[in-house]
N, C-alpha and C positions, 0 to 999 in steps of 0.2 A: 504494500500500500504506500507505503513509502516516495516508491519512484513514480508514482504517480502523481501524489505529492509534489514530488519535486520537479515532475512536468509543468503542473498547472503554475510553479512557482514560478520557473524561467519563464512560461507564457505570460504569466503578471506581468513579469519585468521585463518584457520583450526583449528578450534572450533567444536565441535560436535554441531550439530545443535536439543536441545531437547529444552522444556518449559523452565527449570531453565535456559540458556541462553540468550534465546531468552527472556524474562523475565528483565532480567537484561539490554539487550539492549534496550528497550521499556521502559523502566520505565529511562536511565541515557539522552534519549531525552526530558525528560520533557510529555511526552505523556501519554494518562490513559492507562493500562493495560487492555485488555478487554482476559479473561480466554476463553473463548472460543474459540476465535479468534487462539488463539495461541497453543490448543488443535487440534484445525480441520488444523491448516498448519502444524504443524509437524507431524499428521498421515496421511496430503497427502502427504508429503515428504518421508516418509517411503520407504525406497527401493529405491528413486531414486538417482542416479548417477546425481549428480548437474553439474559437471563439463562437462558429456558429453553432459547431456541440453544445458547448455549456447552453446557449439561447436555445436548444430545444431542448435541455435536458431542464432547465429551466422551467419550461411550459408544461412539461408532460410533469413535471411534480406538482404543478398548482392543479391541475386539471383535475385530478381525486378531489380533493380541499373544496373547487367548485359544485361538487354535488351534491352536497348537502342540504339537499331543501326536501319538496312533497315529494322527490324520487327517491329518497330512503324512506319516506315511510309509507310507500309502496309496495316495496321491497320487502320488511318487516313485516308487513301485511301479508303478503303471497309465503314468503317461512312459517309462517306462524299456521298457515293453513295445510300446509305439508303435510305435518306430524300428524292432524287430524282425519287426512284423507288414509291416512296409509294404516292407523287405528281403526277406521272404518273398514277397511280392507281384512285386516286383522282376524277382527269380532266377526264377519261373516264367516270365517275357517272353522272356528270354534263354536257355533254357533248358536 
């Protein structure tokens, strides 16, 4: 989680985000460097647009938070009715 971290960090600072950075930030934590690690996240990073990430990673977390209104307790209403269709169902076995 770390070098993630420390991605999004050099993105703040607009910093190029390659190994010798990222590098640099991982090792002034006190943290061990693991090479690999920091090989595989910056060639998954390659090409992507960090800042429009965050702006849709952004949206898609507010988006739950927006539904809280008469569609939960809708919702709440159709569960609640579950339990009782399938007791119904039940009680005719036994009958």
């Amino acid at each position: 989680m770390e070098y993630i971290y420390g991605a999004l960090l050099l993105h703040k600072l607009g910093k190029p985000v390659d190994e010798e950075n990222l590098k640099k930030v991982i090792s002034a934590t006190g943290a061990s460097v693991d090479e690999a690690k920091i090989k595989t996240l910056v060639a998954s990073l390659h090409g992507v647009d960090i800042e429009a990430e965050l702006k849709n990673a952004a949206v898609v977390s507010a988006a739950p938070a927006a539904g809280t209104g008469a569609g939960a307790k809708k919702e709440e209403k159709k569960e609640e009715e579950k339990p009782s269709e399938s007791a119904a169902g039940l009680a005719s076995l036994f009958g």
